[in-house]
C-alpha positions as CSV (number, residue, x, y, z in Angstrom):
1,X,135.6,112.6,100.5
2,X,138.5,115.3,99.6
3,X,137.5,114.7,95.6
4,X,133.7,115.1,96.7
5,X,134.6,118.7,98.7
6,X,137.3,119.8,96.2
7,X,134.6,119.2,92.9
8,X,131.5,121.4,95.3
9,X,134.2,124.0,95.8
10,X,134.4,123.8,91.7
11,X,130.7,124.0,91.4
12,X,130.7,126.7,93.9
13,X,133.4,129.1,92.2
14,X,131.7,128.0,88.9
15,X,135.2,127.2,87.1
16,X,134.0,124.1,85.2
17,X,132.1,123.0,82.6
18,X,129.1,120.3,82.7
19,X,132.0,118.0,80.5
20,X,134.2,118.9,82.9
21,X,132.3,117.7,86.0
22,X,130.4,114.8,84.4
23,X,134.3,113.7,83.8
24,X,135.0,114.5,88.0
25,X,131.8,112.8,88.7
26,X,132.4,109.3,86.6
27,X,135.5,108.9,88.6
28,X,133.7,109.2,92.1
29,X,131.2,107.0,93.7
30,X,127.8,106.9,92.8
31,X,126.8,107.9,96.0
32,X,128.9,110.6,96.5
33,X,127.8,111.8,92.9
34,X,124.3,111.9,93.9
35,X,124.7,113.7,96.8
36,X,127.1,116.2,94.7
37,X,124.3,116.4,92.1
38,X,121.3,116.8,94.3
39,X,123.1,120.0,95.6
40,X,123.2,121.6,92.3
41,X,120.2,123.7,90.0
42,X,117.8,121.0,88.2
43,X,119.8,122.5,84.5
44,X,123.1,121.8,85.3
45,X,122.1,118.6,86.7
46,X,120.7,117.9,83.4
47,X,123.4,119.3,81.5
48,X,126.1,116.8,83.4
49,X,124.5,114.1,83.1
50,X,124.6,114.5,79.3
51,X,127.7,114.7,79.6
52,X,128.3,111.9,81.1
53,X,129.8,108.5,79.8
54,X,126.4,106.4,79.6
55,X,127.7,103.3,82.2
56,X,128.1,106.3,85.1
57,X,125.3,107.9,84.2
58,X,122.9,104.8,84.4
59,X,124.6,104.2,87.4
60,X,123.6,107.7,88.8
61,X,120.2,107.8,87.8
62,X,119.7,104.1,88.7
63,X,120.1,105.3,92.3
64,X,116.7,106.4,94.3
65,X,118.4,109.1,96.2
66,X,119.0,111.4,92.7
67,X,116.0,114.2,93.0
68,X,114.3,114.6,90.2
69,X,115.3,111.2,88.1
70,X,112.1,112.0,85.8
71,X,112.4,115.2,85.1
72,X,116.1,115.3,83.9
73,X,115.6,111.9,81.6
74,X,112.3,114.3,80.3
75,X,114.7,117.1,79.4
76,X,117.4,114.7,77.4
77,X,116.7,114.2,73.8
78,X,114.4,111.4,73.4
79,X,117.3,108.9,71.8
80,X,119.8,109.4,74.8
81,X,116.9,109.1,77.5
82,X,115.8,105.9,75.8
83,X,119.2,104.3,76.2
84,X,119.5,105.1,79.6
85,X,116.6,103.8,80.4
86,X,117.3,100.7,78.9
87,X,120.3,100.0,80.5
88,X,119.0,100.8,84.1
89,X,117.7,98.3,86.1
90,X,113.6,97.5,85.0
91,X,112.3,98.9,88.7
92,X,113.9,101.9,88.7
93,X,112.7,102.4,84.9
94,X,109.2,101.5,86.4
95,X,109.5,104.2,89.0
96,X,110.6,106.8,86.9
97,X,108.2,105.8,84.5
98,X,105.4,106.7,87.5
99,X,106.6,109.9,87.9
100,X,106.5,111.0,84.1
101,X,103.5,112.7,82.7
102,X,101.5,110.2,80.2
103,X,102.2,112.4,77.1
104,X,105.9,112.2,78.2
105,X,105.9,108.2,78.7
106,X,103.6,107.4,75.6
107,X,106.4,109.7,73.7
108,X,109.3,107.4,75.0
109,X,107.5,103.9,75.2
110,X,108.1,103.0,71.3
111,X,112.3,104.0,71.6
112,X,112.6,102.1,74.1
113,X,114.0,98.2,73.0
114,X,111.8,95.3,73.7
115,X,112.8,93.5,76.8
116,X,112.8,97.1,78.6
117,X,108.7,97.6,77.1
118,X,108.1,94.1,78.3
119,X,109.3,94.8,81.7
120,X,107.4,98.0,81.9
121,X,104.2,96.5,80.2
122,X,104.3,93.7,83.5
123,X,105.4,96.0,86.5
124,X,103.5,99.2,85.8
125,X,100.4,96.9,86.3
126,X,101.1,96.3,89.8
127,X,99.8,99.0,92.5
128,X,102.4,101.1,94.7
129,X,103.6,99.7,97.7
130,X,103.1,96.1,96.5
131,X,105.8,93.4,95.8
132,X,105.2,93.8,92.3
133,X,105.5,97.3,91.9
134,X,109.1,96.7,93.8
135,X,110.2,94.0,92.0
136,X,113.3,93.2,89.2
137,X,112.7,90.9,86.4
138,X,116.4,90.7,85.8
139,X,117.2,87.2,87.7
140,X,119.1,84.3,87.0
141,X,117.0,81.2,86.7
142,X,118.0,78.1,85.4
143,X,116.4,74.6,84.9
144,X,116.9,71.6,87.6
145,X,118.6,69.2,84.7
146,X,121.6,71.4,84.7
147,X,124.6,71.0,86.6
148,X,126.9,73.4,88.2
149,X,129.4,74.3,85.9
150,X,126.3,75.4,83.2
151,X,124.8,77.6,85.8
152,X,128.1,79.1,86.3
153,X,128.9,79.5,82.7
154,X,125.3,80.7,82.3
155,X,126.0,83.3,84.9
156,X,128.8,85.0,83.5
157,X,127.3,85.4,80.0
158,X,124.1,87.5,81.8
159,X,125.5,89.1,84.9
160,X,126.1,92.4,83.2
161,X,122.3,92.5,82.1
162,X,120.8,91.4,85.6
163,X,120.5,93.6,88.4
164,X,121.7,91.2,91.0
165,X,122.9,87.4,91.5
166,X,122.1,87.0,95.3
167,X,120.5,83.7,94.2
168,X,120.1,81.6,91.4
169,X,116.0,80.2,91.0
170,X,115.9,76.8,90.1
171,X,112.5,75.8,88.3
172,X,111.0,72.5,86.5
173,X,112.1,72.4,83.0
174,X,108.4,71.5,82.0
175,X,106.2,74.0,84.2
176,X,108.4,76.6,84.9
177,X,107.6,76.2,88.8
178,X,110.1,77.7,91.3
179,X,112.0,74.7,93.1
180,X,114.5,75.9,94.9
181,X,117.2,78.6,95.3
182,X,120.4,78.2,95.3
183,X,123.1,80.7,97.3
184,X,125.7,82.2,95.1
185,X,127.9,81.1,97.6
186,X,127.1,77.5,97.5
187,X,127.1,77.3,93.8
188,X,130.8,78.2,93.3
189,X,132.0,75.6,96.5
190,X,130.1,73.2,94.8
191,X,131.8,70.3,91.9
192,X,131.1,71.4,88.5
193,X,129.6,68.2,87.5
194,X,127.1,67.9,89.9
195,X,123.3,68.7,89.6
196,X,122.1,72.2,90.6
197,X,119.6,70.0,92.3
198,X,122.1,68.7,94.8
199,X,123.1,72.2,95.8
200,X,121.9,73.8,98.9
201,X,119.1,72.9,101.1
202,X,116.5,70.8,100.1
203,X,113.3,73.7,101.1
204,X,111.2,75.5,99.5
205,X,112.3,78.8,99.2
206,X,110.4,82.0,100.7
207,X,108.4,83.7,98.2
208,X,106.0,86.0,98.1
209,X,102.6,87.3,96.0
210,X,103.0,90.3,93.3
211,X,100.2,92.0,95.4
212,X,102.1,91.5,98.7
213,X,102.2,95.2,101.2
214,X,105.7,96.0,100.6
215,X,105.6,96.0,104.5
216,X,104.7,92.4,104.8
217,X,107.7,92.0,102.5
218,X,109.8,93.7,104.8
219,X,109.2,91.7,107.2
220,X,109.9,88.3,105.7
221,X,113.6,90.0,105.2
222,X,114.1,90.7,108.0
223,X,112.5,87.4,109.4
224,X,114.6,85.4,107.3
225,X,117.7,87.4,107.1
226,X,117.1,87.4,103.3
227,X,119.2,89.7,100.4
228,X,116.7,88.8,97.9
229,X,112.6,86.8,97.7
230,X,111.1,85.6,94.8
231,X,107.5,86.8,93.2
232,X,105.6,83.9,92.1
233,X,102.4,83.8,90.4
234,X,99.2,81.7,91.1
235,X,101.8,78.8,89.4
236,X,104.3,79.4,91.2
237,X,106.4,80.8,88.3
238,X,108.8,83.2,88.9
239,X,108.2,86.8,88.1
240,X,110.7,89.1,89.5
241,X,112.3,89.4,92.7
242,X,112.5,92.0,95.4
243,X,116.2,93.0,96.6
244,X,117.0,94.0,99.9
245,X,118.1,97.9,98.8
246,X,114.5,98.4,97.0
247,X,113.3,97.2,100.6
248,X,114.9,99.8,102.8
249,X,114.5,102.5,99.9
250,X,110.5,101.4,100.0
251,X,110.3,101.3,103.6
252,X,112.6,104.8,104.0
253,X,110.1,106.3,101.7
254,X,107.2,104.7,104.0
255,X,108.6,106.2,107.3
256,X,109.0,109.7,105.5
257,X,105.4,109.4,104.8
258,X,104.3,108.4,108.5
259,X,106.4,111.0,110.2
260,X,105.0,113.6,108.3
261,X,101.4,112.5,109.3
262,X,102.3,112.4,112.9
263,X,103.0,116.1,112.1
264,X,99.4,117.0,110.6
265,X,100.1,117.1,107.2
266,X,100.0,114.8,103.9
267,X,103.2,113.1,102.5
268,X,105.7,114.9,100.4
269,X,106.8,113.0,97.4
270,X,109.6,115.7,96.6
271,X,112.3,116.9,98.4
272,X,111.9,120.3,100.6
273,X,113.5,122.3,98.6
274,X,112.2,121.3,95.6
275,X,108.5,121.7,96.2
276,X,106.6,124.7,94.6
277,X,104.9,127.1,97.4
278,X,101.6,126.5,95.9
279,X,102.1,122.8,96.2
280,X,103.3,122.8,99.9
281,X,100.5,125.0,101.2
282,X,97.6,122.4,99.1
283,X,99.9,119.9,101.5
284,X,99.6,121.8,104.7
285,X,96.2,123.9,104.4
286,X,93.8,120.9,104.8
287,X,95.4,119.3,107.9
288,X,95.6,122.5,109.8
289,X,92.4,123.3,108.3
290,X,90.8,120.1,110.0
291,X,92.5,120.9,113.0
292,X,91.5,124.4,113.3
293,X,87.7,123.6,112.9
294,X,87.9,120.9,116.0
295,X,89.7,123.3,117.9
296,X,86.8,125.2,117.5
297,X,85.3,122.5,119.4
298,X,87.0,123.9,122.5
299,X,86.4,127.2,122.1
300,X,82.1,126.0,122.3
301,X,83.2,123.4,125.0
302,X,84.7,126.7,127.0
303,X,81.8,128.7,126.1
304,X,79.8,126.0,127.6
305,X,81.4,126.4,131.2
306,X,81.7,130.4,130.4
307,X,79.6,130.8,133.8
308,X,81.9,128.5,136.2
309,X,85.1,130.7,134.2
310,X,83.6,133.8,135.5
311,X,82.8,132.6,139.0
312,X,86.3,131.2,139.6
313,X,88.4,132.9,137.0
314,X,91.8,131.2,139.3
315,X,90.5,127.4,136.7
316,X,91.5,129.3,133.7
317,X,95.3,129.4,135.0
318,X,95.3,125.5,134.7
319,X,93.3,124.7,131.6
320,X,96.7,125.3,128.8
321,X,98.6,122.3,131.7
322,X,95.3,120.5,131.8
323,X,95.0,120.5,127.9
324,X,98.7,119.6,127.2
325,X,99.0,117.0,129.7
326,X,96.4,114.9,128.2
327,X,97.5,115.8,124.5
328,X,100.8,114.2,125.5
329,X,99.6,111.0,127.0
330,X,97.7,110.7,124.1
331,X,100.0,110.9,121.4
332,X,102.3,108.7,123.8
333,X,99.7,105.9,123.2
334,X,99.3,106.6,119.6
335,X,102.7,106.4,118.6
336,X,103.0,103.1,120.9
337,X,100.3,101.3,119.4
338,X,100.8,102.6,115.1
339,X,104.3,101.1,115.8
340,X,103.0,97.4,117.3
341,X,100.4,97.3,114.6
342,X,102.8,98.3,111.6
343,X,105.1,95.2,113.0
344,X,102.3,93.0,113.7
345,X,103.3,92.8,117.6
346,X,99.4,93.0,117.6
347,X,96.2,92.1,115.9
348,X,92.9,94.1,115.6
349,X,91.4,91.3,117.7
350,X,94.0,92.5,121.0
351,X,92.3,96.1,121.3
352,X,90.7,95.0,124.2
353,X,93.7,93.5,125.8
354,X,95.3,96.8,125.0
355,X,92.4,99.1,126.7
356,X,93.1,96.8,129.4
357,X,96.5,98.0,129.9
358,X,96.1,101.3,128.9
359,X,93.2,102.3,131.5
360,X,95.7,101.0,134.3
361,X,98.5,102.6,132.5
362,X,96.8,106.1,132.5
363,X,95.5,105.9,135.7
364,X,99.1,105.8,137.5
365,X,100.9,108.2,134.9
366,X,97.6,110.4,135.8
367,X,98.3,110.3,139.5
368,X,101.9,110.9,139.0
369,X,101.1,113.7,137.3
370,X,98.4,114.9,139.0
371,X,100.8,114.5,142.2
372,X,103.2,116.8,140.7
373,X,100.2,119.6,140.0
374,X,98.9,119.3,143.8
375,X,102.8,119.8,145.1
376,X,102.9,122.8,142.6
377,X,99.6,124.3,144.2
378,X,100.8,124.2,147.6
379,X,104.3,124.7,147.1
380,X,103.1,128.4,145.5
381,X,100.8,129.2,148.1
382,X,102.5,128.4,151.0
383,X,105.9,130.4,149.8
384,X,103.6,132.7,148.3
385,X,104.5,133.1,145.0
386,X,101.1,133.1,144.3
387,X,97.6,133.4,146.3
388,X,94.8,130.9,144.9
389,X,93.0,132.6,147.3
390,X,91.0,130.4,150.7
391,X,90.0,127.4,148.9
392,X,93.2,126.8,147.6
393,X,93.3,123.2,148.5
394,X,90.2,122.0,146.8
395,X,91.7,124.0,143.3
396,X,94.6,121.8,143.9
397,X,92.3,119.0,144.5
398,X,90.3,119.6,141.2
399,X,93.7,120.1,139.5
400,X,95.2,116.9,140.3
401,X,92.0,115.1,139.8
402,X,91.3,116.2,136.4
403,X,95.1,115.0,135.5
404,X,94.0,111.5,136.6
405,X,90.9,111.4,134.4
406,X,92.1,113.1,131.4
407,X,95.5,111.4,131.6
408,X,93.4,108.4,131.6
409,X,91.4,108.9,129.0
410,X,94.2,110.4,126.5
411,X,95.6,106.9,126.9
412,X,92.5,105.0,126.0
413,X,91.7,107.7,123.0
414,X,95.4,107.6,121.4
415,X,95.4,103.7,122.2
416,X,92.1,102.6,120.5
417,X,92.8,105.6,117.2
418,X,94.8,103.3,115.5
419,X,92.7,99.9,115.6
420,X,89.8,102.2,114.4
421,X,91.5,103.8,111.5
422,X,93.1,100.2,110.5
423,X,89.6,98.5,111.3
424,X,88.3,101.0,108.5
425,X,90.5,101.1,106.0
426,X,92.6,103.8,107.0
427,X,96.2,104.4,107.6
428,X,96.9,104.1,111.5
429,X,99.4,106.3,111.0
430,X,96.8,108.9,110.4
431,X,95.7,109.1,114.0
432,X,99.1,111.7,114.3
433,X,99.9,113.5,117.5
434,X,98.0,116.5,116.3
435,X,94.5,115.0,115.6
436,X,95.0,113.0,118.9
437,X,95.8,116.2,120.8
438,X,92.7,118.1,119.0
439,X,90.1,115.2,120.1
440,X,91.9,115.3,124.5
441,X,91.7,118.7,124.2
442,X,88.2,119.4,124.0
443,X,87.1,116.1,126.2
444,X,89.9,117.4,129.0
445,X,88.0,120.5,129.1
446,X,84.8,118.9,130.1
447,X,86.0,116.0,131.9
448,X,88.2,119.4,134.4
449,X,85.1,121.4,134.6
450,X,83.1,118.7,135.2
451,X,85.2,117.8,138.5
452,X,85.5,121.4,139.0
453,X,81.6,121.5,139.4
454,X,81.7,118.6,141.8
455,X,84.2,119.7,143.8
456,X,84.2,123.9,144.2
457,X,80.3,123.5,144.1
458,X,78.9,125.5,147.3
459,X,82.5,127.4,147.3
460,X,84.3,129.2,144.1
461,X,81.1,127.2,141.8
């Protein structure tokens, strides 16, 4: 940590070179390096990393965290961008692949060297957020007719060209077909002479399809407590595997992406700081543009009531409480409900078990809320802090109410969003707080003048 503050404080005073601080930065961390980098302007970035010796710099731009992995392997000359690619690991070639333009890939597809093309040619073909597009093809597999000591042997002539050895795949020497796999662990306890066969548990391993949801994946780790899961073809041939860090980084990237929904807005694929203002107000206009047109929808549900307003002008004091009240139970039950369904804690099929619960549900945080609002009433006119004038306890009346209903039905609204969205194809996550809020807002209107009407009429109405 002292060697990460002293080289920003070097970056800061600008007293060093980019051969300079690519020679600080190969002696820290990766990590730390990243973060350092990430702090800096995109051309000095680029200039460091040239600098670099090439094992540190694959090691820096093999990590997910470094902003802008495409653009600085676009500004490197085309020879020393090639090599780094191909000694990084095949996914994150793959991702940064994604990110390039296709004049800038097609320019660096025929430098790079064959086994990194291959890779490429097999994993760009997979969609986002699928096992496949996660996935390594560096893996150790070895036949079932070989014993321990030529597994091990085998292992330390490829580890430096394979991303990971959580597990070694054992397949049929004729087909190919995954058999089992074997813990590093257990191989190296294990008697050299003895069959890889022998070793380990006799199950079939967990694996999964090259067209698995990369959140399905995630759960089978975390289901099975796994570092590593095999991607098998229709033949059950091996194809890759995911590892546990491409897991959290998918899945970090995936909660990015949901929170910023839940805020009213599309997903980001760039950091803050690094996204153009054009860009960010394309990725903010169209939300709050949606928004503001079904807020509109409350002004015409207000208009609507514009003769009760008038007649008893003391409603309008209660209709931002009113509004806000049912917003909030609403995105309560949406954010409840996109979290079940993202871990599978329910099906499409329990929506009516959970209007079931919800309608109860809303009914006593309604009353408890409502409660409060009557207490407020009376509490103000009887101190008098405020006079609601001789039918004050029928306001209070309509007040609390109108929080049991529209509590209520928030609930049942933010509850049933979700299996909707999913039922059609959509994103539950979509259903964010905002859109939620939008769609009480103007129902809470008419469901509180509504009860208003029945119970002021013949007084205020």
């Amino acid at each position: 940590m002292n060697d990460l503050r002293f080289t920003k404080d070097v970056v800061d005073a600008g007293l060093a070179s980019a051969m300079t601080l690519a020679d600080q930065l190969a002696t820290m961390q990766a990590a730390d390096a990243v973060e350092l980098l990430n702090e800096l302007e995109l051309d000095d970035t680029i200039g460091i990393i040239a600098e670099m010796p090439r094992d540190h710099a694959v090691l820096i731009l093999d990590q997910p965290e470094l902003h802008s992995a495409a653009t600085i392997i676009e500004a490197l000359p085309d020879a020393a961008a090639c090599a780094l690619l191909d000694a990084m690991s095949a996914d994150r070639v793959t991702d940064i692949f994604h990110e390039l333009d296709e004049k800038v890939r097609d320019r660096l597809f025929p430098g790079l060297g064959r086994e990194t093309q291959a890779a490429l040619r097999k994993l760009l073909r997979y969609p986002p957020h699928t096992a496949g597009s996660l996935m390594t093809t560096e893996f150790v597999s070895v036949p079932a007719n070989w014993s321990v000591a030529q597994t091990l042997q085998y292992i330390r002539e490829v580890e430096r060209s394979r991303e990971t050895v959580y597990a070694i795949y054992v397949t049929d020497p004729a087909t190919k077909s995954l058999l089992r796999a074997v813990a590093l662990r257990r191989l190296i306890t294990s008697e050299p002479d003895v069959s890889i066969m022998s070793v380990g548990r006799d199950v079939a391993p967990v694996t999964v399809a090259p067209l698995t949801d990369q959140e399905d994946v995630a759960r089978l780790f975390r289901k099975h407590d796994l570092l590593a899961v095999p991607v098998v073809n229709d033949g059950n041939q091996i194809i890759g595997i995911v590892t546990v860090d491409d897991v959290i980084d998918a899945m970090t990237q995936e909660m990015t992406e949901d929170t910023l929904k839940f805020g009213g807005m599309e997903a980001l694929n760039k950091p803050y700081m690094q996204i153009g203002f054009l860009h960010m107000i394309r990725k903010r206009a169209g939300w709050l543009g949606v928004l503001f047109l079904s807020e509109m929808l409350t002004a015409s549900a207000m208009q609507h009531f514009e003769g009760e307003l008038e007649r008893a002008v003391v409603l309008t004091l209660f209709i931002p409480l009113i509004m806000s009240s049912g917003g909030n139970s609403g995105s309560q039950a949406t954010s409840l409900l996109i979290r079940a369904l993202a871990l599978q804690e329910l099906r499409l099929k329990d929506w009516w078990r959970v209007a079931l619960r919800e309608i109860p549900t809303g009914l006593v945080l309604g009353s408890f809320l409502g409660l409060i609002g009557v207490v407020r009433i009376t509490t103000w006119q009887m101190l008098g802090l405020f006079d609601y004038g001789p039918h004050w306890p029928l306001i209070a009346a309509t007040v609390g109410t109108a929080l049991v209903g529209i509590v209520t039905f928030g609930s049942l609204v933010g509850s049933m969003l979700p299996f909707i969205l999913q039922k059609t194809g959509f994103d539950p996550a979509s259903a964010s707080a905002p859109f939620v809020a939008t769609l009480v807002d103007v129902t809470g209107l008419v469901i509180y003048f509504s009860i208003a009407l029945v119970i002021l009429s013949g007084t205020l109405l």
